[in-house]
TORMIVO-245353 format. One record per residue: residue in three letters; chain; x, y, z negated of N, C-alpha, C, CB in turn. Coordinates in nm, 2 decimals, padded with zeros to 4 digits. Glycine has a CB too. Example, Ala and Ser with C-alpha at 12.3 -4.5 7.8 and 13.67 -1.06 7.14 Angstrom:
! residues 2
<ALA; A; <01.32; -00.57; -00.78>; <01.23; -00.45; -00.78>; <01.32; -00.33; -00.78>; <01.13; -00.45; -00.90>>,
<SER; A; <01.28; -00.22; -00.71>; <01.37; -00.11; -00.71>; <01.29; 00.00; -00.79>; <01.41; -00.06; -00.57>>,
! end
This chain:
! residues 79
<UNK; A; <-03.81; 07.27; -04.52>; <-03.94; 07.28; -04.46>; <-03.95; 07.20; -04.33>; <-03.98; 07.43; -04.44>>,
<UNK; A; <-04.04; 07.11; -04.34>; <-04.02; 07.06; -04.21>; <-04.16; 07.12; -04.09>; <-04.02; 06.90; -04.24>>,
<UNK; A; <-04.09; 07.08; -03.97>; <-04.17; 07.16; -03.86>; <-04.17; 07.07; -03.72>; <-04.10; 07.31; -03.83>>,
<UNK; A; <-04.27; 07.08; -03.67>; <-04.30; 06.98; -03.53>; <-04.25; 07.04; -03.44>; <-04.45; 06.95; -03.49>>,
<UNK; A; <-04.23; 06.90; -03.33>; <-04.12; 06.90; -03.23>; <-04.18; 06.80; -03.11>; <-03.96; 06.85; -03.30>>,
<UNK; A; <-04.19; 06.88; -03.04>; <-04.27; 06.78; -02.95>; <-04.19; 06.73; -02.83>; <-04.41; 06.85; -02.89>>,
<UNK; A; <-04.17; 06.56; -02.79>; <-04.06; 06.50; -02.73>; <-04.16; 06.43; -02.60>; <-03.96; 06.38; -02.84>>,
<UNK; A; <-04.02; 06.46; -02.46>; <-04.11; 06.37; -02.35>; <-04.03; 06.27; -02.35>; <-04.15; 06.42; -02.20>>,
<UNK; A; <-04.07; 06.15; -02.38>; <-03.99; 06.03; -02.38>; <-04.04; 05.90; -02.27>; <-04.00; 05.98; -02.54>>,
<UNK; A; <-04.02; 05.83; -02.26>; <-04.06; 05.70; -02.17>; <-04.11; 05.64; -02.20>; <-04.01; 05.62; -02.11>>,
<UNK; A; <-04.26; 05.60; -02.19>; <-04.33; 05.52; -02.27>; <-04.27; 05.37; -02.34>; <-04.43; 05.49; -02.20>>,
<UNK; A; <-04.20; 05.31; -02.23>; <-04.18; 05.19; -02.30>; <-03.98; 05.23; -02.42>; <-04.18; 05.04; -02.13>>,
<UNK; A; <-03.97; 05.31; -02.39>; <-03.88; 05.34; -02.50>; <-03.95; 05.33; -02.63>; <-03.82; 05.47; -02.48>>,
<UNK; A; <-04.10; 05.47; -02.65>; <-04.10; 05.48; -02.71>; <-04.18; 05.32; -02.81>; <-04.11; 05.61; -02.69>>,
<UNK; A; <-04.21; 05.23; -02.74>; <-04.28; 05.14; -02.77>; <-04.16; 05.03; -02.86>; <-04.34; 05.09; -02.62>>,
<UNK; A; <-04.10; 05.04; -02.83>; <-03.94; 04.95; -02.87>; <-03.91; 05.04; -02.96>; <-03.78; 04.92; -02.73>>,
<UNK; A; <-03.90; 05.17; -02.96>; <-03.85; 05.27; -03.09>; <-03.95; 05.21; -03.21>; <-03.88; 05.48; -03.05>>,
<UNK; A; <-04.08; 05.25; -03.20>; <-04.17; 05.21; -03.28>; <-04.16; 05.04; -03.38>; <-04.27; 05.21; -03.18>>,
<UNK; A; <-04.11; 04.96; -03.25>; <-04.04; 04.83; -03.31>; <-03.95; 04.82; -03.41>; <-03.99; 04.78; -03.23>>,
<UNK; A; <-03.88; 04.89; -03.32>; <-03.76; 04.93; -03.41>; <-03.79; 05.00; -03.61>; <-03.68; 05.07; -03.28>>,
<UNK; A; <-03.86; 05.10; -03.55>; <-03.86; 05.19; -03.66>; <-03.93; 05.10; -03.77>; <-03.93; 05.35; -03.61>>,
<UNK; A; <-04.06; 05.02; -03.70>; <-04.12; 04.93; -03.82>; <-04.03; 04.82; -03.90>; <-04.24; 04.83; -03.75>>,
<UNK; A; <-03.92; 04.72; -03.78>; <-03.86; 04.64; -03.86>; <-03.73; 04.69; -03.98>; <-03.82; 04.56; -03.76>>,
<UNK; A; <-03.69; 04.85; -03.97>; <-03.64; 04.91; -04.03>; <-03.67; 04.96; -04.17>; <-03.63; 04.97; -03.97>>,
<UNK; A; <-03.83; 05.00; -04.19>; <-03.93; 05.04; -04.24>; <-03.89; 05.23; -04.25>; <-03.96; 04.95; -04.38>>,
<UNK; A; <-03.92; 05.21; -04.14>; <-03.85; 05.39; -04.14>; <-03.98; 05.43; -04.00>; <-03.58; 05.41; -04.06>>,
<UNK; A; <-03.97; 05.54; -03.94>; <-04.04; 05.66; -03.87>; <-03.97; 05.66; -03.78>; <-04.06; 05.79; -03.94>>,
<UNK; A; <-04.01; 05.66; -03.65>; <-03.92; 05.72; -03.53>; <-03.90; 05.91; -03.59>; <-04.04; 05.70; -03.34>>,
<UNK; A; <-03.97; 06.00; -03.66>; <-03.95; 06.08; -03.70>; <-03.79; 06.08; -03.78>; <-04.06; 06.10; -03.75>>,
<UNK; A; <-03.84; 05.97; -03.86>; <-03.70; 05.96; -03.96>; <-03.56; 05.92; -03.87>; <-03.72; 05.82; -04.08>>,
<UNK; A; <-03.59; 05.87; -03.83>; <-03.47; 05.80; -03.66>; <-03.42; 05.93; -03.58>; <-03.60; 05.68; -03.50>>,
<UNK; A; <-03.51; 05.99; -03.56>; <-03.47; 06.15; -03.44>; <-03.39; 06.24; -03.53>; <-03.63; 06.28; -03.36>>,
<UNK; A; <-03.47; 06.23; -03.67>; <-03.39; 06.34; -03.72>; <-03.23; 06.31; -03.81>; <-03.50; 06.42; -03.81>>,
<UNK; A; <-03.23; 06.21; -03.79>; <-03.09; 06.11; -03.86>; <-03.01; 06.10; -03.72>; <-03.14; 05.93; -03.94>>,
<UNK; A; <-03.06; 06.07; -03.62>; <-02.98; 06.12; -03.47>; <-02.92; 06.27; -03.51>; <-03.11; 06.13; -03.31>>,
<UNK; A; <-03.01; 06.32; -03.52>; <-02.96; 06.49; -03.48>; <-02.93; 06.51; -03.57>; <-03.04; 06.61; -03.44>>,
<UNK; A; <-02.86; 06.48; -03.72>; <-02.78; 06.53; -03.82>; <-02.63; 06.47; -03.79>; <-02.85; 06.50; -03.96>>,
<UNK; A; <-02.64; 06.32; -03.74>; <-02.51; 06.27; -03.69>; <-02.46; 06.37; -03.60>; <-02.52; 06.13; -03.61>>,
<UNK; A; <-02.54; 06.37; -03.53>; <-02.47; 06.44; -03.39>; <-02.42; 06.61; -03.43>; <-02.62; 06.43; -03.26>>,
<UNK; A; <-02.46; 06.62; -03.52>; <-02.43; 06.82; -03.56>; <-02.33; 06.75; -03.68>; <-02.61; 06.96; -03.65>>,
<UNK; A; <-02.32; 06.68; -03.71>; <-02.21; 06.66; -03.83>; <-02.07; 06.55; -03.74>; <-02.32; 06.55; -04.01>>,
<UNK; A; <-02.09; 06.51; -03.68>; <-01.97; 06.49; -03.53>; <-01.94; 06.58; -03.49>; <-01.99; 06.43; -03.39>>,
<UNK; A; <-02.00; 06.67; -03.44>; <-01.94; 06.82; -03.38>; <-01.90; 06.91; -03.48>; <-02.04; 06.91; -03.31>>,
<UNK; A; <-01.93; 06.86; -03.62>; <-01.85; 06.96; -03.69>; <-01.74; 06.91; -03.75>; <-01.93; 07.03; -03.79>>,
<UNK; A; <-01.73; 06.81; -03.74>; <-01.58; 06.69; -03.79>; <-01.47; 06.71; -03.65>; <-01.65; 06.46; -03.80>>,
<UNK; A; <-01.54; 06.73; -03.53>; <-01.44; 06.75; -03.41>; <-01.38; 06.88; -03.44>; <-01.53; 06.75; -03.25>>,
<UNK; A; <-01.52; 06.99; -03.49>; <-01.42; 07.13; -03.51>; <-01.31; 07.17; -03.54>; <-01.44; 07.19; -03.56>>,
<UNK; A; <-01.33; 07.08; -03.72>; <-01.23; 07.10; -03.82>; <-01.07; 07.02; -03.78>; <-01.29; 07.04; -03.97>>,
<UNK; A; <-01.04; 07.07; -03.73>; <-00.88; 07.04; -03.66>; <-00.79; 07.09; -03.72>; <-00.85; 07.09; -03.52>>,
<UNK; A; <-00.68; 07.04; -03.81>; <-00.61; 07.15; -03.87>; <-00.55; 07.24; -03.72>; <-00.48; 07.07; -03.97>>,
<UNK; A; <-00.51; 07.35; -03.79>; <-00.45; 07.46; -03.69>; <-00.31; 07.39; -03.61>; <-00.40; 07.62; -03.80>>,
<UNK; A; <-00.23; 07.29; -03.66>; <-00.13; 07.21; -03.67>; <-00.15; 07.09; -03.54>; <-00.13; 07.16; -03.81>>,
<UNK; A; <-00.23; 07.06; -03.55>; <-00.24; 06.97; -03.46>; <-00.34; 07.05; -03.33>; <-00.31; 06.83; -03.53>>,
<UNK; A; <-00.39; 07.18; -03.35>; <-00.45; 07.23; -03.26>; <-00.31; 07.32; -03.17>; <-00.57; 07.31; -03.32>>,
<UNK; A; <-00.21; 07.33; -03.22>; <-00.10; 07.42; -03.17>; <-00.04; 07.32; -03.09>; <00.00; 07.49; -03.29>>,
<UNK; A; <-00.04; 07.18; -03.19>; <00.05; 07.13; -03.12>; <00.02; 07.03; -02.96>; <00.10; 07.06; -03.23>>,
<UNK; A; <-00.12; 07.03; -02.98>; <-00.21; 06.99; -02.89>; <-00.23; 07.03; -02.73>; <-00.30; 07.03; -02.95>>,
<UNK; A; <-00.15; 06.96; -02.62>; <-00.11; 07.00; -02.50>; <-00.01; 07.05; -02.49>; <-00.19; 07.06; -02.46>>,
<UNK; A; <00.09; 07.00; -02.56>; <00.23; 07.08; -02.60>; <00.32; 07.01; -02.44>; <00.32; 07.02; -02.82>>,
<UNK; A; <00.27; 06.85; -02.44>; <00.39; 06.78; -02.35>; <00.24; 06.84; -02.20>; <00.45; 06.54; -02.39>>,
<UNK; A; <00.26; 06.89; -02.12>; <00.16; 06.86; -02.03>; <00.23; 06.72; -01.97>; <00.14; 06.99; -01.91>>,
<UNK; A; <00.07; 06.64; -01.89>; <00.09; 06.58; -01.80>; <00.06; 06.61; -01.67>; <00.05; 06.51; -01.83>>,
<UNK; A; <00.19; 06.60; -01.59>; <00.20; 06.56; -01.38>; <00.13; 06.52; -01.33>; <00.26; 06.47; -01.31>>,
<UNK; A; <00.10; 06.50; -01.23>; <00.01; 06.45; -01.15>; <00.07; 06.31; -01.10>; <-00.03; 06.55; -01.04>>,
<UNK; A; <00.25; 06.33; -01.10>; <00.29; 06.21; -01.08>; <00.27; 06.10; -01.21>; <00.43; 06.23; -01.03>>,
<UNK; A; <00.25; 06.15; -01.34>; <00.24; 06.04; -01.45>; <00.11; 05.98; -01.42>; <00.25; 06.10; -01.60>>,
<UNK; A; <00.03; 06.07; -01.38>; <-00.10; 06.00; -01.38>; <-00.11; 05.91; -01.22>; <-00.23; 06.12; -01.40>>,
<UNK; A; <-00.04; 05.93; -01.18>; <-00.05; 05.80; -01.03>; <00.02; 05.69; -01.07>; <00.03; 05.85; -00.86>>,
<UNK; A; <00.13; 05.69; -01.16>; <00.22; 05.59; -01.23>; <00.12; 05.51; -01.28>; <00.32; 05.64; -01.34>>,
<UNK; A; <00.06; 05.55; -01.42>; <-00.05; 05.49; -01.45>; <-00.16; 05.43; -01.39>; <-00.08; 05.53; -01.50>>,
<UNK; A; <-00.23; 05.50; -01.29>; <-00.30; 05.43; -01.19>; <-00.27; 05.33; -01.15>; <-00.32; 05.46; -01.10>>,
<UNK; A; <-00.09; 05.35; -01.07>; <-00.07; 05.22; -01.03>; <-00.06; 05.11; -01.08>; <00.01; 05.21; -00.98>>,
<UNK; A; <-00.04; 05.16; -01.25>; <00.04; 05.02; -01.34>; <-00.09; 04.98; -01.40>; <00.18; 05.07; -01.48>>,
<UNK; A; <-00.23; 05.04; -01.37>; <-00.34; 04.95; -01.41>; <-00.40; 04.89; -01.28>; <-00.47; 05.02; -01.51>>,
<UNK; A; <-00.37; 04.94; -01.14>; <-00.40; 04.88; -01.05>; <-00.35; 04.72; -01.06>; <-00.35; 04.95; -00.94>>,
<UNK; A; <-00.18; 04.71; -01.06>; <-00.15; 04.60; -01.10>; <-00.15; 04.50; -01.19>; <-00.09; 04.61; -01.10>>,
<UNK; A; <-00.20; 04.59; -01.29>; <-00.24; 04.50; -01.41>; <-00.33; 04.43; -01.38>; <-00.29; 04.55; -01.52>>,
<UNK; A; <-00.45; 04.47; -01.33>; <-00.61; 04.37; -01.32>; <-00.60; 04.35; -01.17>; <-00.79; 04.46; -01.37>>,
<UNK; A; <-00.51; 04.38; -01.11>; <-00.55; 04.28; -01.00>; <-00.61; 04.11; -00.97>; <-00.43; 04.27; -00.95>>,
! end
């Protein structure tokens, strides 16, 4: 069932969305709601973690000294 949703957007976004949505042949409707199924079906692919890699996950901590090492060693890098 579908149901209205009312958005405050920036006009000239939504002017380019519109562009957009015509050279696509699709709906800025069809566009928001294909955003917001990605975006809930990413968060549910981040969830599914096996238990295995969630155990094992933060197992080594990192120092504060590893992370100044690294600082330094990309300081020097792009110098």
């Amino acid at each position: 069932m579908d149901a209205k949703l009312t958005l405050s957007i920036d006009s000239s976004v939504i002017s380019s969305m519109k562009g957009y949505a015509s050279e696509n042949n699709s709906s800025i409707s069809s566009l928001v709601e294909n955003f917001f199924k990605n975006l809930i079906s990413s968060n549910n692919k981040k969830a599914n973690i096996s238990p295995l890699v969630q155990e094992l996950s933060g197992i080594i901590p990192a120092t504060d000294s590893d992370k100044d090492d690294y600082i330094d060693y990309l300081e020097e890098k792009y110098e």
